[in-house]
Backbone of each chain as ProteinMPNN parsed JSONL, in Angstrom:
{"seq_chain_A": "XXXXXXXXXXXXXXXXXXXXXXXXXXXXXXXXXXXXXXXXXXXXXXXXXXXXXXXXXXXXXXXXXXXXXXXXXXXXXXXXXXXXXXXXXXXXXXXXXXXXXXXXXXXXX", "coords_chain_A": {"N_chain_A": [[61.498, 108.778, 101.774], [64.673, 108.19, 102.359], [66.365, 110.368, 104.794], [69.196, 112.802, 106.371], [69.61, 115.511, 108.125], [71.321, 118.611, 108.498], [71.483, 121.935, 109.988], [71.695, 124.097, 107.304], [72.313, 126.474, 107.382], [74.374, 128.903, 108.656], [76.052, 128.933, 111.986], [76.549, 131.012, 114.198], [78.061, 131.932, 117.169], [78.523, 133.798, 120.508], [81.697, 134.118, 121.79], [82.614, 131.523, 124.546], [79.762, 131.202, 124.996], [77.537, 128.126, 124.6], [77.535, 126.337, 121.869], [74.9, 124.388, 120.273], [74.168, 122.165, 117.974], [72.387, 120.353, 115.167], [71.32, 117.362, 114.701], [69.211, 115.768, 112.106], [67.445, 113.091, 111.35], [65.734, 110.645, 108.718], [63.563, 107.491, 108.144], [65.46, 105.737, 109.16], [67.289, 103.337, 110.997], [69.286, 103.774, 112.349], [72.362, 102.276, 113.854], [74.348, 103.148, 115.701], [75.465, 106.874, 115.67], [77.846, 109.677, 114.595], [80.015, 112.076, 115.089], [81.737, 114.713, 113.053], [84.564, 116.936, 112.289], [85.218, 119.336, 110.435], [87.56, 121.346, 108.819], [88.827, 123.933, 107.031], [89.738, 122.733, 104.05], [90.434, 120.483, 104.406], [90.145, 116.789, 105.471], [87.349, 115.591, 107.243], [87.726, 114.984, 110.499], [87.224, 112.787, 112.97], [84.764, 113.217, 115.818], [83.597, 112.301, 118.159], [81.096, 109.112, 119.074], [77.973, 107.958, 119.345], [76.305, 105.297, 120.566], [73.084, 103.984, 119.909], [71.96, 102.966, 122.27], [72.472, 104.543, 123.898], [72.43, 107.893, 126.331], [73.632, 110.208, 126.379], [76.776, 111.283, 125.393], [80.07, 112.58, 126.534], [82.962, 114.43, 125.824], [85.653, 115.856, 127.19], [84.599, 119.244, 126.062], [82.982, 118.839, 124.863], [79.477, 117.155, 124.242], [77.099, 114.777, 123.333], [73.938, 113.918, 122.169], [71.489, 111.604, 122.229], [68.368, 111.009, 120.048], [66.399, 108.051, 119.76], [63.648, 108.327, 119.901], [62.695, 110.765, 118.953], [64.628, 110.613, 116.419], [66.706, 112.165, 116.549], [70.148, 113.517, 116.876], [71.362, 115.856, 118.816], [74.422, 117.938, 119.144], [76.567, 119.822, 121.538], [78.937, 122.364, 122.284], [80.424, 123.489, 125.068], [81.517, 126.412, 126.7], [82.861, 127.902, 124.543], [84.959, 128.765, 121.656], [87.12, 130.894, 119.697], [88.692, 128.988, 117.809], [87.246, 126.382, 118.253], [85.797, 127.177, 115.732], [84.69, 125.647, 112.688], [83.224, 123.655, 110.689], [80.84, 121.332, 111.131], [79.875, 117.915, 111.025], [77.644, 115.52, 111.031], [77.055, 111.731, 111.05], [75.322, 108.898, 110.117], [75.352, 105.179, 110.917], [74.019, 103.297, 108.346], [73.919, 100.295, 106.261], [75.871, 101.56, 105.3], [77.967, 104.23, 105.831], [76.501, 106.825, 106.61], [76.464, 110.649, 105.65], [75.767, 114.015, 106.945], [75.199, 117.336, 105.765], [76.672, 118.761, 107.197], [77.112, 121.853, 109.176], [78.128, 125.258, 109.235], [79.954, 126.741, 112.021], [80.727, 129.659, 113.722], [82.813, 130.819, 115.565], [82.419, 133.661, 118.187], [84.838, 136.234, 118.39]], "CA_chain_A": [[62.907, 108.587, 101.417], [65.914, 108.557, 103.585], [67.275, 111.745, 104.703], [69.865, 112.786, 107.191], [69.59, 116.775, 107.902], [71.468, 119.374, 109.592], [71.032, 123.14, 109.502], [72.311, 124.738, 106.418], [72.738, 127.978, 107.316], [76.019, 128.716, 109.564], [75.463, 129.041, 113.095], [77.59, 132.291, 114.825], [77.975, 131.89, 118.633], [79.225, 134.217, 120.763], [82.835, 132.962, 122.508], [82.019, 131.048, 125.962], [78.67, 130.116, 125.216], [77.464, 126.806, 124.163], [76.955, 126.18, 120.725], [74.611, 123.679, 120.259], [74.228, 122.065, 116.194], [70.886, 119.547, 115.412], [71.655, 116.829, 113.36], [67.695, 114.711, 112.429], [67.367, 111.69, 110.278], [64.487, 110.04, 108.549], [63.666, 106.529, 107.349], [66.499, 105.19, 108.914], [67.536, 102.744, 112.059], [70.916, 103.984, 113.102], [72.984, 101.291, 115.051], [74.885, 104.66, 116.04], [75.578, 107.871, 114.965], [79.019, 109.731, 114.642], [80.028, 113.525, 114.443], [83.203, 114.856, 112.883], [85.005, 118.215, 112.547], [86.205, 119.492, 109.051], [88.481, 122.411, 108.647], [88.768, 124.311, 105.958], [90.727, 122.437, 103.017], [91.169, 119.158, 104.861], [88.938, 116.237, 105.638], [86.621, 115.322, 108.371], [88.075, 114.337, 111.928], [86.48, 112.099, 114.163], [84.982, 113.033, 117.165], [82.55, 111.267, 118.889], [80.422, 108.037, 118.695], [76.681, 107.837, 120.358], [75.19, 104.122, 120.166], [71.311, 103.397, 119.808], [71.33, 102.75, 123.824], [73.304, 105.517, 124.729], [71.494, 108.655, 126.058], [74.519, 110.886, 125.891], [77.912, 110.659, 125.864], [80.836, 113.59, 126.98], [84.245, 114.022, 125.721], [86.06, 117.069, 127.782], [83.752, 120.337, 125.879], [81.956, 118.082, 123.543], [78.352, 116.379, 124.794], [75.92, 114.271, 122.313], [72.865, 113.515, 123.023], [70.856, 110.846, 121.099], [67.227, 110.559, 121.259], [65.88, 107.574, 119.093], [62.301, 108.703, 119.311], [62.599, 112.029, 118.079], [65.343, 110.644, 115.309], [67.214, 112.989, 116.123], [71.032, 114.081, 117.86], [72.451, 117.474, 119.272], [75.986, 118.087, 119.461], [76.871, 120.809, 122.257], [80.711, 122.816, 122.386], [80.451, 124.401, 126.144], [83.082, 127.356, 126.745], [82.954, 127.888, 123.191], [86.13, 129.044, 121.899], [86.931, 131.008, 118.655], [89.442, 127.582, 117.467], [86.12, 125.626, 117.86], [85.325, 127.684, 114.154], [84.885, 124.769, 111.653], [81.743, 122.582, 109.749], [80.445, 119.991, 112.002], [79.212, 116.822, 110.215], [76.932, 114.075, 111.578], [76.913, 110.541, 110.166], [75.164, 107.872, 111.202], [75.796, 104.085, 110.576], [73.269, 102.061, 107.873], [74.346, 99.199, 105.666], [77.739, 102.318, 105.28], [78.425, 105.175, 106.879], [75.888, 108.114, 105.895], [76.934, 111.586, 106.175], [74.431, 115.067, 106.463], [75.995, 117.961, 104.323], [77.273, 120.001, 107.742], [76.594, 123.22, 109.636], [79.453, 125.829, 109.731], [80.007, 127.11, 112.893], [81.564, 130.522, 113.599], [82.516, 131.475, 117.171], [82.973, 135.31, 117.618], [85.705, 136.611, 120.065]], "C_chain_A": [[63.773, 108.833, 102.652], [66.982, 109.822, 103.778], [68.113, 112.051, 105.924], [70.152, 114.406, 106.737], [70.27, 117.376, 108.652], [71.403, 120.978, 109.401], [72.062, 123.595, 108.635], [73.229, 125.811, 106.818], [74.312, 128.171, 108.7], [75.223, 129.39, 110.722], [76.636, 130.203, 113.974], [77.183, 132.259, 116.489], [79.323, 132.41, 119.484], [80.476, 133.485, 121.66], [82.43, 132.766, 124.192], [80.976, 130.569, 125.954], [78.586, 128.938, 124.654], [76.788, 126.883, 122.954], [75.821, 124.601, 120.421], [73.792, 123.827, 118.481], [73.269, 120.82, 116.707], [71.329, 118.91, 114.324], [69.431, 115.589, 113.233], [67.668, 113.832, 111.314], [65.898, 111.039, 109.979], [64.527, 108.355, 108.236], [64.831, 105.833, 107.433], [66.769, 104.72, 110.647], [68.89, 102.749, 112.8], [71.298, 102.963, 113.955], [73.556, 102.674, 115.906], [75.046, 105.701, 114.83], [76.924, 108.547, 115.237], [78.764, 111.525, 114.395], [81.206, 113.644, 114.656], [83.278, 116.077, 112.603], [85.56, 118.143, 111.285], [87.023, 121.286, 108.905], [88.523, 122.593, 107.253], [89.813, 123.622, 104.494], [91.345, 121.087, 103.432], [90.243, 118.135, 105.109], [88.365, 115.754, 106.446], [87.949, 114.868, 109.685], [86.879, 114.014, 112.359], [86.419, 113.013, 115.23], [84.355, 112.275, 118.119], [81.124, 110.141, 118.602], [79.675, 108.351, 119.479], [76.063, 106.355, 120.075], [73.508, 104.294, 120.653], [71.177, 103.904, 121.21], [71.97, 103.454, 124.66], [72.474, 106.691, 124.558], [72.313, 110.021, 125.421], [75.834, 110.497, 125.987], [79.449, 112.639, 125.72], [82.173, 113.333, 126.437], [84.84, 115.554, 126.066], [84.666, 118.392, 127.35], [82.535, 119.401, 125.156], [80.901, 117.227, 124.339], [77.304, 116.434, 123.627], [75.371, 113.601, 123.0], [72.179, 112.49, 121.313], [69.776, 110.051, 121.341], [66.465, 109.52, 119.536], [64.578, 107.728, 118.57], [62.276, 109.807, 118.39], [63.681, 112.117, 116.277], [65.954, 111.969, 115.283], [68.701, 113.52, 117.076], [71.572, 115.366, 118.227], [74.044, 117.598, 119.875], [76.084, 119.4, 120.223], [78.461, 120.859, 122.056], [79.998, 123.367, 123.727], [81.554, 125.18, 125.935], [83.36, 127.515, 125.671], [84.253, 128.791, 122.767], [86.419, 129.841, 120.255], [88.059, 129.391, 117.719], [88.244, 126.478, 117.464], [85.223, 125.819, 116.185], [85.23, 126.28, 113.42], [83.249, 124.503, 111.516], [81.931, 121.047, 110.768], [79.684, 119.008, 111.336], [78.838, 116.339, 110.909], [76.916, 113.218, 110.586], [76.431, 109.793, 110.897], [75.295, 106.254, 110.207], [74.279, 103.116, 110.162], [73.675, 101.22, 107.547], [76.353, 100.274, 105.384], [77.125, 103.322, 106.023], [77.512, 106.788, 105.853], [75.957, 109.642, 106.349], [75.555, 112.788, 106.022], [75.61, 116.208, 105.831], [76.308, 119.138, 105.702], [76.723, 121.234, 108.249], [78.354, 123.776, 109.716], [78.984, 126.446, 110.894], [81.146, 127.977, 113.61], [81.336, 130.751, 115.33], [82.886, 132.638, 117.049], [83.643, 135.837, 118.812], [84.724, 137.62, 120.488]], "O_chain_A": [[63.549, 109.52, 103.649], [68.003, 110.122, 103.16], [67.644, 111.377, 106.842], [70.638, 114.757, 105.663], [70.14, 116.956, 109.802], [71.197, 121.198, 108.207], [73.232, 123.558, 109.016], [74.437, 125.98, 106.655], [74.917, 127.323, 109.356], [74.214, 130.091, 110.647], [77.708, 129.673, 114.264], [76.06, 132.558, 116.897], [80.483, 131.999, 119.441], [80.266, 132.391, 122.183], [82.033, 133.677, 124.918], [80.777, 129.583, 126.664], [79.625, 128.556, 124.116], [75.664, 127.376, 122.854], [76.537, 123.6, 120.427], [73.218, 124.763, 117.925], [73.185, 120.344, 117.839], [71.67, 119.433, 113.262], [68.803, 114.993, 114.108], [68.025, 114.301, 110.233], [65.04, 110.934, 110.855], [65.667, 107.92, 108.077], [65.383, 105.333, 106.452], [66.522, 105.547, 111.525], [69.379, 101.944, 113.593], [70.525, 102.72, 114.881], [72.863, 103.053, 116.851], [74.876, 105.562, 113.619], [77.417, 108.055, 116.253], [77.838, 112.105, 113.828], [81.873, 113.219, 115.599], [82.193, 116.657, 112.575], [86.255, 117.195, 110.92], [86.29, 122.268, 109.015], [88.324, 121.718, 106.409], [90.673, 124.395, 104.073], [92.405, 120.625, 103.009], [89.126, 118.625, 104.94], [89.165, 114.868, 106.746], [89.051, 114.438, 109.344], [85.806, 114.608, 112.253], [87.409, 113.587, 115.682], [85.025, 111.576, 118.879], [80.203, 110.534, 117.885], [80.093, 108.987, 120.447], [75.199, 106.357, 119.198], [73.052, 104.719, 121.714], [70.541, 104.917, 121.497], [72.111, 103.225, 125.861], [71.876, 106.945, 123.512], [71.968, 110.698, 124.453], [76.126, 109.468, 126.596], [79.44, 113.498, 124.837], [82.622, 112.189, 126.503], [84.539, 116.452, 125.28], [83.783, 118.534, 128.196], [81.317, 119.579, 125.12], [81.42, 116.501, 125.187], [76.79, 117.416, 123.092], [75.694, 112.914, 123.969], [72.315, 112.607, 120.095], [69.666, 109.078, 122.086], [66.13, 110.095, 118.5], [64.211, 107.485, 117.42], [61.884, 109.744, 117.225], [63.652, 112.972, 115.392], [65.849, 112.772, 114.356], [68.356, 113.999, 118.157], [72.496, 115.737, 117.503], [74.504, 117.304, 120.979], [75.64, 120.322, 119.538], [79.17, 119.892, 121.775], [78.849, 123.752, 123.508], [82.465, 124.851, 125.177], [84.547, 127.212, 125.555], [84.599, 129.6, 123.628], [85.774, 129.218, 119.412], [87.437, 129.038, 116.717], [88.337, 125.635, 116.572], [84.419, 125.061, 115.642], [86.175, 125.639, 113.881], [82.329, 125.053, 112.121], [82.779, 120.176, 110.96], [78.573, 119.44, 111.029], [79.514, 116.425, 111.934], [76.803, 113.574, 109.413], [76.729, 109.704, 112.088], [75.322, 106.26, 108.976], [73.591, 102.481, 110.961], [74.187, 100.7, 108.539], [77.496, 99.82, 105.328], [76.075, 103.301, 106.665], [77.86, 107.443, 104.871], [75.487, 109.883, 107.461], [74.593, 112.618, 105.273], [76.743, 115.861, 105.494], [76.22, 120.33, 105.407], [75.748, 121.665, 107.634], [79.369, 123.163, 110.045], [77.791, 126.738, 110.977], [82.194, 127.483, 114.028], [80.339, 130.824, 116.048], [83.581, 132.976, 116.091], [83.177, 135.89, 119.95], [84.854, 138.191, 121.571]]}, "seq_chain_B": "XXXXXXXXXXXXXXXXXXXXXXXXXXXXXXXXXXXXXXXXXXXXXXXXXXXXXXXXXXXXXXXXXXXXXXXXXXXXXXXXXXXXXXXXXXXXXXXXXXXXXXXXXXXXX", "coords_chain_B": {"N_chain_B": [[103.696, 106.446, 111.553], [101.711, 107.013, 109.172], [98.432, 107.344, 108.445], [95.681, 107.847, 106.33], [96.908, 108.596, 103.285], [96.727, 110.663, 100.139], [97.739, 110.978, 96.863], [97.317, 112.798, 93.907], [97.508, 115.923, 95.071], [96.444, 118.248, 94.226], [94.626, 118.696, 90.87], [94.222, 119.38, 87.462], [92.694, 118.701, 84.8], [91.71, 118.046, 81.45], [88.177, 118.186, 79.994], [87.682, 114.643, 78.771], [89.924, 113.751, 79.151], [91.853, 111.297, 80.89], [92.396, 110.27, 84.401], [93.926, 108.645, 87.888], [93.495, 108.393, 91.129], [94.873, 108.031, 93.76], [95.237, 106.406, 97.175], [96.138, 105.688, 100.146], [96.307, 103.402, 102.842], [97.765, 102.498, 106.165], [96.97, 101.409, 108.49], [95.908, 99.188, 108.795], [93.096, 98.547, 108.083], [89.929, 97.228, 106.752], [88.185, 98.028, 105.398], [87.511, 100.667, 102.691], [86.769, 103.373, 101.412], [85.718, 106.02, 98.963], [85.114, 109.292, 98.664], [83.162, 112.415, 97.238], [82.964, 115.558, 97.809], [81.201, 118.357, 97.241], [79.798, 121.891, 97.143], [77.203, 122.669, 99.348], [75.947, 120.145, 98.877], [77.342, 117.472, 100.4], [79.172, 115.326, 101.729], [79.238, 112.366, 99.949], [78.832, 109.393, 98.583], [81.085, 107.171, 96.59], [82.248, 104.878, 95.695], [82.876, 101.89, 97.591], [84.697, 99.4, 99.107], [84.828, 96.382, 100.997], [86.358, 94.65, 101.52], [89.466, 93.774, 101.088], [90.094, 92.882, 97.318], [87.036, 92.982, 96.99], [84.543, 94.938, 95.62], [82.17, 98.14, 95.64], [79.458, 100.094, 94.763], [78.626, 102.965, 95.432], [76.557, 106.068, 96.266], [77.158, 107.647, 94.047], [78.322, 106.689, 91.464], [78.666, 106.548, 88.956], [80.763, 107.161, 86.107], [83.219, 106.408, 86.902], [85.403, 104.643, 88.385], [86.692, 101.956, 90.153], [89.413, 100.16, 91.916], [91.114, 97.754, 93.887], [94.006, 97.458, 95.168], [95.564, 96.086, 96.875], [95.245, 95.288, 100.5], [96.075, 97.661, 101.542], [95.845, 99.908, 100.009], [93.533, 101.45, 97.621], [92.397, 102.753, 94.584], [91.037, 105.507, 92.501], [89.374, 105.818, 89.511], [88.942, 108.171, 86.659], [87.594, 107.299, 83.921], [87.436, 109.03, 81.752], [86.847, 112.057, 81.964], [85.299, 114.938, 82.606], [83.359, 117.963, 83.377], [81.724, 118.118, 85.242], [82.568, 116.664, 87.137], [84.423, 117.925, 88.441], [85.568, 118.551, 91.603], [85.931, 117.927, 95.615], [87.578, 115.646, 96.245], [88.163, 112.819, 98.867], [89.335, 109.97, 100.154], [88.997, 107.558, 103.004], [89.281, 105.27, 105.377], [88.419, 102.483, 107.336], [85.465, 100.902, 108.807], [83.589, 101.655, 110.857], [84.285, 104.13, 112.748], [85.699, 106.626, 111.022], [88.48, 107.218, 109.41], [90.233, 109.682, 107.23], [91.561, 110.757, 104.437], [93.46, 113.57, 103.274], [92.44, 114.929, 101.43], [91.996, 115.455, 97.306], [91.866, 118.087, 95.295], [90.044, 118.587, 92.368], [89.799, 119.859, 89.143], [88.39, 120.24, 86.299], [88.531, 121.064, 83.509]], "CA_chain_B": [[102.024, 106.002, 110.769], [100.769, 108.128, 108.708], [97.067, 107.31, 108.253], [95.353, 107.776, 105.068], [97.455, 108.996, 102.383], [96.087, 110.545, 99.043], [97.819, 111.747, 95.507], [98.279, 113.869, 94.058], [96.903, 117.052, 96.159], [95.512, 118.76, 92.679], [94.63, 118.378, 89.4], [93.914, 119.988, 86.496], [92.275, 118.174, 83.455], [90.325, 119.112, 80.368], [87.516, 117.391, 79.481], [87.767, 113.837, 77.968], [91.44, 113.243, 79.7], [91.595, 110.365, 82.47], [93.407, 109.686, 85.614], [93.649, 108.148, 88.857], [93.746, 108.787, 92.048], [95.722, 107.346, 94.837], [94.557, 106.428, 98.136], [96.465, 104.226, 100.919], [96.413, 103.668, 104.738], [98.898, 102.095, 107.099], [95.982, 100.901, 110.068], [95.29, 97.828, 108.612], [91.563, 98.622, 108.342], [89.687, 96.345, 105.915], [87.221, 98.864, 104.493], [88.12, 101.74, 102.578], [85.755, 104.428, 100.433], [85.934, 107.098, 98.023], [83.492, 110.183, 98.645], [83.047, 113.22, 96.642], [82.775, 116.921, 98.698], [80.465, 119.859, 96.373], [79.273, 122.76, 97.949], [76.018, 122.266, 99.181], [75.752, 118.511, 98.647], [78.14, 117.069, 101.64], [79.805, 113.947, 101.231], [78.78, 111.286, 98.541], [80.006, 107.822, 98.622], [81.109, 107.296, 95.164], [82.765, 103.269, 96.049], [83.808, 101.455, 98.961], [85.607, 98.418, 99.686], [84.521, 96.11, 102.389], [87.566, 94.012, 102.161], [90.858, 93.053, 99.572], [89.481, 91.554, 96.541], [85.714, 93.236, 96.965], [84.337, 96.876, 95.805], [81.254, 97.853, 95.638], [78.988, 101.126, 94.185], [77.836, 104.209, 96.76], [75.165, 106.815, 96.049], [77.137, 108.389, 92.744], [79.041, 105.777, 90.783], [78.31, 107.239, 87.064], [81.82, 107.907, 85.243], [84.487, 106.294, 87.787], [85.799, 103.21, 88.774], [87.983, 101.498, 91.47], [90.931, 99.018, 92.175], [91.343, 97.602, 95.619], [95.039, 96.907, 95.215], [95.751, 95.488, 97.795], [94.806, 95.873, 101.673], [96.74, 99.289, 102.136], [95.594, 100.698, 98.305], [92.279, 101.957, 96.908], [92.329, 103.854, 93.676], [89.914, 105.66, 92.04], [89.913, 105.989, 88.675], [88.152, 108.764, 85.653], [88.454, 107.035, 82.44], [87.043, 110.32, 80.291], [86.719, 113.117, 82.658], [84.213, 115.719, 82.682], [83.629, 119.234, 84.28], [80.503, 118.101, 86.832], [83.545, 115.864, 87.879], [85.319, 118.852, 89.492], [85.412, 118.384, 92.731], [87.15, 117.397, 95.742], [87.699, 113.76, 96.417], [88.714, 111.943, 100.174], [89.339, 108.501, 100.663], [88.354, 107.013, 103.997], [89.209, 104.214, 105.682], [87.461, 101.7, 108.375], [83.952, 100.914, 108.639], [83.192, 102.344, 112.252], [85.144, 105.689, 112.589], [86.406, 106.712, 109.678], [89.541, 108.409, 109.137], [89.872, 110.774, 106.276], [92.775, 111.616, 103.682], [93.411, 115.112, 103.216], [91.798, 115.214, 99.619], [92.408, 115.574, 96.316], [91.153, 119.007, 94.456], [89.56, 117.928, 91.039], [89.166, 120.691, 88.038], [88.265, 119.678, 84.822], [87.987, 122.225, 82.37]], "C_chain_B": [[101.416, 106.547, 110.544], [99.183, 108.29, 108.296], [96.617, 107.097, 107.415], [96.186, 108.866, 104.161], [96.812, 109.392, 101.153], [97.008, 111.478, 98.156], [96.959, 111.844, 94.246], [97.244, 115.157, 95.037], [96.026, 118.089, 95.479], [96.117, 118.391, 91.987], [94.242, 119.098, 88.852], [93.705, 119.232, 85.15], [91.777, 118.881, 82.424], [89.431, 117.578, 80.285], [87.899, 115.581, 78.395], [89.371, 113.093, 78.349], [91.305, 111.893, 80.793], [92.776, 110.772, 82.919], [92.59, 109.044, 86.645], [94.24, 108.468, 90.201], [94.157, 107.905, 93.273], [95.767, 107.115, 95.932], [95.43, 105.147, 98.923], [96.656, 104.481, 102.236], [97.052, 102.404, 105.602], [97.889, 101.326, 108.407], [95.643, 99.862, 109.721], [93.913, 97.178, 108.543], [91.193, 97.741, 106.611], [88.841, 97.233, 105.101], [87.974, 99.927, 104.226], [86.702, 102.207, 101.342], [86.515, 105.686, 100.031], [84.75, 107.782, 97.863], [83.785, 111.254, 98.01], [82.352, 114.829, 97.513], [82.059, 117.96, 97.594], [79.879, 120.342, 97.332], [77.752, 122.401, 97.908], [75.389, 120.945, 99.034], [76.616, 117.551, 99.573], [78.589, 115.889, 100.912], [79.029, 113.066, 100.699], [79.431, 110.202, 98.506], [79.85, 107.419, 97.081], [81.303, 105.591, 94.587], [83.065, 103.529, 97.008], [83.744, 99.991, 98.67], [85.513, 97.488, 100.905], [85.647, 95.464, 102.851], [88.52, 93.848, 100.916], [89.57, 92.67, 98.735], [88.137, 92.29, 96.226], [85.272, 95.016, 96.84], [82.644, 96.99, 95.558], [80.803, 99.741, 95.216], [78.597, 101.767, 95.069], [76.722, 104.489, 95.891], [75.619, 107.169, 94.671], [78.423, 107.774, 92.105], [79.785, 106.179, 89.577], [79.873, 107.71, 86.805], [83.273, 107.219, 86.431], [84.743, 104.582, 88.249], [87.355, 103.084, 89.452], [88.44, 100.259, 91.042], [91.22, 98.662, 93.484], [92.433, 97.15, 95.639], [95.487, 95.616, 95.851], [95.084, 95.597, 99.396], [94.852, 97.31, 102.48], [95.924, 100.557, 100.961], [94.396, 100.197, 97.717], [92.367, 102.746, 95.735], [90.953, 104.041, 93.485], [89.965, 106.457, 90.468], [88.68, 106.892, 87.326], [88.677, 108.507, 84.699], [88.068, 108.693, 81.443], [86.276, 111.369, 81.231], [85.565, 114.248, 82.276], [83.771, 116.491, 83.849], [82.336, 119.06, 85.384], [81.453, 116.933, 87.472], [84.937, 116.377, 88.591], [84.469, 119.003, 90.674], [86.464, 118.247, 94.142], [86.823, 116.29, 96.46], [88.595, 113.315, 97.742], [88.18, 110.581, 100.01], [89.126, 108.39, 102.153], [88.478, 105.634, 104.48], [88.588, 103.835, 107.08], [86.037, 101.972, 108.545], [83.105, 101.596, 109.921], [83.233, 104.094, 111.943], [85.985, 105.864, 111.939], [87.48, 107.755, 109.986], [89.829, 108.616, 107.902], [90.915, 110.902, 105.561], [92.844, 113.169, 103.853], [92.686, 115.45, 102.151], [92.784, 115.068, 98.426], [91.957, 117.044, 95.622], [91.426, 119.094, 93.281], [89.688, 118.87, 90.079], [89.272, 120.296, 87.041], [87.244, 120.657, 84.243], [87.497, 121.597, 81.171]], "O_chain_B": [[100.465, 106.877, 111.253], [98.787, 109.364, 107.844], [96.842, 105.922, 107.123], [96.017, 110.051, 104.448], [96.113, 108.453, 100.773], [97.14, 112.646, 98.521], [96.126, 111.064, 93.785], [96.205, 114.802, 95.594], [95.087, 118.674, 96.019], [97.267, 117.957, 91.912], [93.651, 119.921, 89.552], [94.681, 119.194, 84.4], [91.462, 120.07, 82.435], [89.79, 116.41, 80.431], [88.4, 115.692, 77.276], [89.795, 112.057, 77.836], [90.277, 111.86, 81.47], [93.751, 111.312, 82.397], [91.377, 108.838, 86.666], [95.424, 108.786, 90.312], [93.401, 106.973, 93.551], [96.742, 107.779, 96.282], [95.453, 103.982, 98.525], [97.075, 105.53, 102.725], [96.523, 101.301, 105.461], [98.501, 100.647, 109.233], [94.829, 99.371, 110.502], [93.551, 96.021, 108.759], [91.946, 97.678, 105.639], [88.918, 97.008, 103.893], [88.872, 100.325, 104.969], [85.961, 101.474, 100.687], [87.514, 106.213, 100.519], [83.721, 107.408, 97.302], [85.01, 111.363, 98.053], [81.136, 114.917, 97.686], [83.006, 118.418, 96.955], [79.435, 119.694, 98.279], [77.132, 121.99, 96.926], [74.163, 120.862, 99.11], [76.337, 116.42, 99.175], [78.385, 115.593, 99.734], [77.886, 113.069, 101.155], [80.656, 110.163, 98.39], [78.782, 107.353, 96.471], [80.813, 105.101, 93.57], [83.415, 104.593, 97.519], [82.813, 99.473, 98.053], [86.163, 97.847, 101.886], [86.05, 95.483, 104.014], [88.051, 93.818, 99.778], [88.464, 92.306, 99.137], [87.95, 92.289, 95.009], [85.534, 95.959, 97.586], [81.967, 95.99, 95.318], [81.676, 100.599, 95.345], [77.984, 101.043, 95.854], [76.106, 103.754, 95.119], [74.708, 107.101, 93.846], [79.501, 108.353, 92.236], [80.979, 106.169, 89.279], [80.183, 108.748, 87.388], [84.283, 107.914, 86.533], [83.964, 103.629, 88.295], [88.448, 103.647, 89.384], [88.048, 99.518, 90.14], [91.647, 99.57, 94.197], [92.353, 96.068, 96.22], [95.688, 94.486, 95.404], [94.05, 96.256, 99.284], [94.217, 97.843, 103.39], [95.589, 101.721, 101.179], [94.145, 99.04, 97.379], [92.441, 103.903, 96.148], [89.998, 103.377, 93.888], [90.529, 107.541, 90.317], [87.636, 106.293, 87.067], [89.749, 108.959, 84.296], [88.73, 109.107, 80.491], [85.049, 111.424, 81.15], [84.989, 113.938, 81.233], [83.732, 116.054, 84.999], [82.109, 119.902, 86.253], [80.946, 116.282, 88.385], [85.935, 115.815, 89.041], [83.302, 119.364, 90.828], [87.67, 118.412, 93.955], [85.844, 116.13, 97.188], [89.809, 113.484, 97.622], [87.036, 110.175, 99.806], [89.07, 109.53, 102.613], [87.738, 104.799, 103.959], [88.277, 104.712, 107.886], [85.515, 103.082, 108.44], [81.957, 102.005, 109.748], [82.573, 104.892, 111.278], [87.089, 105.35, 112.116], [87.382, 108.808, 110.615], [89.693, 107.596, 107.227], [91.689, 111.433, 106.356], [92.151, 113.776, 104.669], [92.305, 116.621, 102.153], [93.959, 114.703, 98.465], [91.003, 116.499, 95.065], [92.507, 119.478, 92.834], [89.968, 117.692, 89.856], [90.387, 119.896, 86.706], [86.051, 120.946, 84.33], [87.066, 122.285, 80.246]]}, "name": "protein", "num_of_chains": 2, "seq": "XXXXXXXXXXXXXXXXXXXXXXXXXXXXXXXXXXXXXXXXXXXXXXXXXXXXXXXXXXXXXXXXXXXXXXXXXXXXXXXXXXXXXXXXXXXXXXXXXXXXXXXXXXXXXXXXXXXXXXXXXXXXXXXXXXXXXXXXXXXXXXXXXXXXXXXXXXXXXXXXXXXXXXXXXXXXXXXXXXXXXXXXXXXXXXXXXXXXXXXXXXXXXXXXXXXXXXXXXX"}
């Protein structure tokens, strides 16, 4: 069956280091994959796109990596910040837009 | 330009009541969806919309039904409500990178 996983459990990283969140997918050919930011009581933000033939891609703190063999992407925060706090989603793109159910992610001053 | 729009912001039903919910976006994006947020279960595509005129069924259909108004307007509609139908509900528009309403928060007692 087709599954799209990321770690349940909330991920606590101290402030400055790099948090790095694992999103892995099964049974499924991603054109790309997507990861968005949700805040408490509001709904996803965009942040960054990875296509198929892209190995990573950087946006100021933010770096995804996306490795087709392993089916699977990592989202890094560098300089981690406590305002980086929120639930990080991955989605990636089949016939619609399939989401995994989130990691929270606590930074700790 | 306010983005995706959604009323009302809560609800409160009882069992066996309907309504509908209100969903519209200003970007001129041709797709639009309606996903469902429970703890533990991440986003759920409930309908989406590929274009005016066309809707179509997600992963959890059962008890709801849509209206594609027009190009700006998506509803989503519970004819006879029911308490595993508390929840909270974002619309979503464009088929790439989605942008997000703020929600709706569902209770049905």
């Amino acid at each position: 069956s087709q599954k799209i996983e990321q770690n349940s459990e909330a991920l606590n990283i101290q402030e400055g280091k790099t948090a790095t969140l694992t999103c892995n997918y099964t049974n499924y050919s991603p054109a790309y994959l997507q990861w968005y930011r949700q805040d408490p009581g509001r709904g996803p933000v965009f942040l960054l796109l990875i296509r198929e033939n892209e190995k990573e891609k950087r946006k100021e703190r933010l770096k995804v990596t996306f490795d087709t063999t392993l089916k699977q992407s990592l989202f890094h925060i560098t300089a981690s910040q406590p305002a980086d706090s929120a639930t990080y989603l991955c989605a990636l793109r089949d016939d619609k837009i399939i989401f995994g159910k989130g990691t929270r992610l606590h930074i700790l001053p | 330009n306010a983005g995706v729009t959604q009323t009302p912001k809560f609800q409160v039903l009882k069992t066996g009541q309907s309504m509908t919910l209100q969903c519209a976006q200003d970007m001129n994006h041709n797709s639009m969806y309606w996903y469902r947020q429970d703890p533990g279960m991440g986003l759920r595509l409930i309908y989406y919309s590929a274009s005016e005129g066309t809707t179509d069924k997600g992963e959890v259909p059962n008890g709801y039904n849509v209206s594609r108004l027009n190009k700006r307007e998506f509803s989503l509609r519970l004819e006879s409500a029911a308490p595993s139908q508390t929840s909270v509900y974002f619309c979503a528009s464009n088929i790439g990178l989605q942008y997000f309403g703020p929600g709706t928060r569902l209770l049905v007692l």
